[in-house]
N, C-alpha and C positions, 0 to 999 in steps of 0.2 A: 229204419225206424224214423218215423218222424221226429223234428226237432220239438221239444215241446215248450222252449219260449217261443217258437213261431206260430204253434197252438192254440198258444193264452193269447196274445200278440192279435195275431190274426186268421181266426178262424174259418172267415168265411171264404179266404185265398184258400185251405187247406180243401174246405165246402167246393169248392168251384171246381177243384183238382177230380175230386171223388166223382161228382157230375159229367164232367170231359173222360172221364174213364166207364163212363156207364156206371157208375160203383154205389154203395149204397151211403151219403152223406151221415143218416141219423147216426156213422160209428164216431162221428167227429164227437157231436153232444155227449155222447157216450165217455170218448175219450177225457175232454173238459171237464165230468163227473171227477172221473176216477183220477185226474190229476189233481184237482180241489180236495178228494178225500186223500190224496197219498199227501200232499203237503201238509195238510193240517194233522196227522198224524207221526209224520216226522217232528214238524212243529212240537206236537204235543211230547215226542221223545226225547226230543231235545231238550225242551225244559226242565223235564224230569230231571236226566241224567246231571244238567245246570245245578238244580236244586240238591240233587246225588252227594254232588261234589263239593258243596261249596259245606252240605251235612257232614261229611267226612271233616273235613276242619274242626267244625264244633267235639267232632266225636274225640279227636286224637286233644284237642286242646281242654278237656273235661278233667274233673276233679274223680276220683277213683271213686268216690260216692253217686257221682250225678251218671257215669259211661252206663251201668244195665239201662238204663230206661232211654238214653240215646243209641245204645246199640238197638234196641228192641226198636226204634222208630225207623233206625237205617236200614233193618233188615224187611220192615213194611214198605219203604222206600225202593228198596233195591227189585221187592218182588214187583212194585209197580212197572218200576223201569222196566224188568224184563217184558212184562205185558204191556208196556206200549213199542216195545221192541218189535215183538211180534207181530204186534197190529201195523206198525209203519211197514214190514217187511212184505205183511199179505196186501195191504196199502200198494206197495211199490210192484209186488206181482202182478196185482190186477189191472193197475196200469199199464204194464210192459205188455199183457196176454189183451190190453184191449187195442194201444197204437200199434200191435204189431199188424192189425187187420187194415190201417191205413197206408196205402200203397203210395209210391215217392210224388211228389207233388209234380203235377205236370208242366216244363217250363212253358212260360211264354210265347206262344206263336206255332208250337205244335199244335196240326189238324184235330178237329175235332170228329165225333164220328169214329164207327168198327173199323175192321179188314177191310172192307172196300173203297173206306174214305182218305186214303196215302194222298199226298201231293207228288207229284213227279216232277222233281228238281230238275232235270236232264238225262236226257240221251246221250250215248257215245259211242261212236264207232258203226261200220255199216252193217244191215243185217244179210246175213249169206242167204248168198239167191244161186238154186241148182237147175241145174238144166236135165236133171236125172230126179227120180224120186229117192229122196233122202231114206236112209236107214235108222232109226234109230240107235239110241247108244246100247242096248242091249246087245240085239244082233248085229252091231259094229267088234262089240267085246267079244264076240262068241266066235266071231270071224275073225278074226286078231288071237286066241287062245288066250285073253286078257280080263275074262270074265267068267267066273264059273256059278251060276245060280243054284245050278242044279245040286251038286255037289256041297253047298254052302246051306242048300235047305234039308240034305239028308244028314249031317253032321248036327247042326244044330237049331234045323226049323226054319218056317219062310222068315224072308226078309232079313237072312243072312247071305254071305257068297264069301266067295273066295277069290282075290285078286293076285292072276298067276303071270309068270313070264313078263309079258310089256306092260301089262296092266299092272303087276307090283311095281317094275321100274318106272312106272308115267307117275303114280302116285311119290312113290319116293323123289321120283326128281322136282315135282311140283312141291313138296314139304321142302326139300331144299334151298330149293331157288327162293320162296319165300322166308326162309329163315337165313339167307343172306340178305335180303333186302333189310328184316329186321336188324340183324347187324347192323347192318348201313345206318339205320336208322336211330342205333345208340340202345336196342334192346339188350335187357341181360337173356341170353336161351334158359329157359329150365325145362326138364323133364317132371313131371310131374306125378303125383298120387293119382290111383283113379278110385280108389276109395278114401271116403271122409266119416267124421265125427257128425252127428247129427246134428250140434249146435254151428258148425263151419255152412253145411248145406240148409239149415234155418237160416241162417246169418247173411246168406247172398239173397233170400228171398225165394230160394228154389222149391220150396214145402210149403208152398199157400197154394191157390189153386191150379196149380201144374204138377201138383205132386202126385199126382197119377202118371206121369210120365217118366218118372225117377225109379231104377232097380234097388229096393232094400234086403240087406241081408238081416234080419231078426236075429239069429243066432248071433250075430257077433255087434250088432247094432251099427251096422257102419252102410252108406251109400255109394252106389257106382255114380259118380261124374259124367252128365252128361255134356261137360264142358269143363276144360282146364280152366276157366273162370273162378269155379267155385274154388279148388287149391288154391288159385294164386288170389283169390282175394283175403282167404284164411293165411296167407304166409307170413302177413305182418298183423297178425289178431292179437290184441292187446297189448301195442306194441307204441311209440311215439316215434315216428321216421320223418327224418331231415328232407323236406324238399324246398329247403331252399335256393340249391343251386338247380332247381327246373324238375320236370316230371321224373319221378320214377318207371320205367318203363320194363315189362317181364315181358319174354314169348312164350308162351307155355306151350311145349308139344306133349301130347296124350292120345291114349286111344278114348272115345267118349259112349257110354251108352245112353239110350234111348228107349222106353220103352212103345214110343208112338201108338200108345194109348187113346183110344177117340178117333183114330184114322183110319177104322178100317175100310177097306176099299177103295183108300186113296194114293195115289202112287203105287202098287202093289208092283209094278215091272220093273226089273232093275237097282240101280242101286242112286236111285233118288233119294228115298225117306227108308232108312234101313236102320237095325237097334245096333251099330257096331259102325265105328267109321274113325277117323284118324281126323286129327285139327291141329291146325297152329293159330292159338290163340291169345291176341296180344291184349295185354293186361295196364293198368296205367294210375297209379296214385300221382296228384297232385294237385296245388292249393287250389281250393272251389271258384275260385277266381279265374283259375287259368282252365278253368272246365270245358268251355263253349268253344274259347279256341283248339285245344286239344281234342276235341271231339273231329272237327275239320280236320286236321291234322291225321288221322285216324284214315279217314274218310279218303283222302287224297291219298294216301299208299297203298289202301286197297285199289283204288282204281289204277295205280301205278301197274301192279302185276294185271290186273284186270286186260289192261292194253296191252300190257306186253306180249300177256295171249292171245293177244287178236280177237277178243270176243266183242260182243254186241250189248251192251246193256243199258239200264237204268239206274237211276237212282233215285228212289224214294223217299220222302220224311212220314214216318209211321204214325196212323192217328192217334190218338190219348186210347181211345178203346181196346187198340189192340197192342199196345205196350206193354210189359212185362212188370210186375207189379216194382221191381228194382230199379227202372229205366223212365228217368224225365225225361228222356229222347231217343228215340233208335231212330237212324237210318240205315236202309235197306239198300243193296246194291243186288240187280238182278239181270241175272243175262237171257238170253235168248234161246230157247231153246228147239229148233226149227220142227221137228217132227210133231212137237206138241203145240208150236204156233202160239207161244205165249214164253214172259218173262218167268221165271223161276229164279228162285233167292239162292245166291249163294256165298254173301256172305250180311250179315248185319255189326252194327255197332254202335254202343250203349253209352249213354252217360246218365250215371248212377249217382251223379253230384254226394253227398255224405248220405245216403241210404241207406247202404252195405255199412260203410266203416262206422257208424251209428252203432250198429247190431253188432259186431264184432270189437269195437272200440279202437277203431285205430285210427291218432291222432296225429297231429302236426304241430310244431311250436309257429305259432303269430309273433308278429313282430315285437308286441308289448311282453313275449313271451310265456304267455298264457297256451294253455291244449286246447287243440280243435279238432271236430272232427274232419278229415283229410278227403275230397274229393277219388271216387275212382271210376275208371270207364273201360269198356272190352270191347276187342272186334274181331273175327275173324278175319286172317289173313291168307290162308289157306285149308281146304279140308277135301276129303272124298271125292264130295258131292261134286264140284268142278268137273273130274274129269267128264262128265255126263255131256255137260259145254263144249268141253275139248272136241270130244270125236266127233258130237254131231255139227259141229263149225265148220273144222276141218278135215272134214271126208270127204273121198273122191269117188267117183262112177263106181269102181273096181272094188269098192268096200277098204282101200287103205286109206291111212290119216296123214297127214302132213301135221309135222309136229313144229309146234311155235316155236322159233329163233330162239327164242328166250330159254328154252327148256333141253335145247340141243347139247350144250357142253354138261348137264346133267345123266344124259342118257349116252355116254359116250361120243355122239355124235350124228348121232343119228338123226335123220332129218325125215325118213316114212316108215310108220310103222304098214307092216304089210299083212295082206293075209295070210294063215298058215293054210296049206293045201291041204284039201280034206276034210276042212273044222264045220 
């Protein structure tokens, strides 16, 4: 939720945000309405109740003669109040149902421009050059007994699979290794909910225009997470958390669905863009001050494991157009993915400055000791999609993979994964 003294304050910076998003400005004006009617109607409640109160006096300090005729004006009083009660309340609603349509202000020096207008920050690492023609990651998995499509779309429809034998242990030991590093890094782990309340998955900004991509259950009114983000952002929802002594830091592991809604025909092979996948997702309150740098901070540990896997990638700063209504900044880190000849994302990460904790209220004590609301930001630091990287990086002639250094004491030891005969 937008701040709305930075609203009154300065509208046309909030103007300029909507613009760099492609977005429709005229809801600012809109906004500025409904906040002049909701104040002056509070106003108007507030005086009341003022007047209420001060009538209650007169009423108790009355002569037994003179109380019918001031009870009879308190009780014309009191129905008022309730009626500007009410009016401040639908006041205060239509404000919150109109800033919610204003998505988080765009920081400073993020591209402007859709999907195609990223900046590319840097390159790292060389890209794998074969002297065979490359396999893709499908028919690497299928030659490995590490991927089953087939079997995953007769159980529960395309764009599911099942990850068997070296394929469940590559995933398990890549969530691992990452979720030691987060250690390292001073994370708390949590397991998380993969279903939420509808005001938690309102509250991260996941039900504005993506929400065709989100699994609902009507019957029980609750959402599947298409990211441990939205849990861990609701984990401290209404709450006032000490970040005085530096970021609070979660790893969230969950499974995540997706309903990849709008995509059809896109990635349909494998297990690139699939409605089911596994993530470790790191989560981060802390003062809006220390936002910019934590964001970097974020940034640098993904590309930590990134090299560790020996992959090939990028890193991108995402335009204002294709940010996510919750997000004054994503970057993008994207690896290489040879058979497709082109970067593919696999991991991003957000800074949400008070956007979310705005909508769900979750504050911090400032130094004058006053609430505020609390900065938070997300990244992925491992999930599925990687292994797709993995095999077609490190694959050899013979269809086996050489497994990164990094991932070896995970998998017992193992240093190539091989073909099964026959597969």
């Amino acid at each position: 939720m937008i701040d709305p003294v930075l609203l009154r304050n300065d509208p046309e910076a909030v103007k300029r945000s909507q613009r760099a998003r492609g977005n429709d400005e005229a809801v600012v004006d809109e906004a500025l309405a409904a906040d002049a009617s909701r104040r002056a109607a509070l106003g108007e409640f507030e005086s009341l109740r003022a007047e209420q109160n001060e009538f209650g006096k007169q009423v108790k300090a009355a002569s037994k003669e003179e109380k019918p005729e001031l009870i009879k004006r308190a009780q014309q009083l009191a129905a008022s109040v309730k009626a500007a009660d009410a009016r401040a309340k639908a006041a205060e609603a239509e404000f919150e149902a109109v800033s919610l349509r204003i998505e988080n202000l765009v920081i400073e020096g993020v591209p402007s421009g859709g999907e195609e207008n990223f900046v590319t920050l840097r390159e790292v690492g060389e890209r794998p050059d074969f002297d065979f023609e490359p396999r893709d990651h499908l028919e690497l998995g299928e030659m490995l007994g590490a991927i089953d499509m087939e079997r995953g779309a007769k159980v529960s429809g395309a764009r599911f699979y099942f990850l068997r034998g070296v394929g469940a242990r590559l995933e398990l030991a890549l969530m691992n290794l990452a979720l030691d590093r987060a250690l390292h890094h001073g994370f708390t782990p949590l397991i998380t909910p993969t279903l939420v309340k509808p005001e938690i998955m309102q509250g991260t900004g996941f039900l504005g225009e993506h929400a065709d991509e989100v699994y609902h259950l009507p019957a029980q009114d609750l959402f599947l997470t298409g990211t441990s983000e939205v849990a861990l952002a609701g984990y401290h929802a209404d709450e006032i958390i000490d970040v005085s002594g530096g970021p609070i830091r979660y790893a969230g592991w969950s499974t995540c669905y997706r309903s990849e809604a709008g995509s059809h025909g896109k990635d349909t092979r494998g297990i690139l863009r699939v409605h089911q996948f596994n993530k470790l997702e790191m989560f981060v309150y802390t003062d809006p001050a220390e936002a910019e740098t934590e964001h970097e901070r974020l940034v640098g540990w993904q590309e930590e494991i990134l090299q560790a896997l020996g992959l090939h990638y990028r890193v991108i700063d995402v335009a204002a157009g294709d940010l996510g209504s919750s997000a004054a900044r994503k970057f993008d880190i994207e690896a290489w993915v040879p058979t497709q000849d082109a970067y593919r994302e696999l991991t991003s990460t957000s800074n949400c400055t008070t956007y979310q904790s705005r909508r769900l209220s979750t504050r911090y004590r400032t130094e004058s000791g006053k609430t505020a609301a609390v900065a938070t930001l997300n990244g992925t630091l491992a999930t599925t999609r990687w292994i797709v990287a993995i095999l077609e990086t490190h694959q050899q002639a013979d269809g086996s993979v050489i497994v990164p250094e990094a991932l070896r004491p995970y998998l017992g030891g193992l240093d190539v994964l091989t073909p099964i005969a026959g597969a």
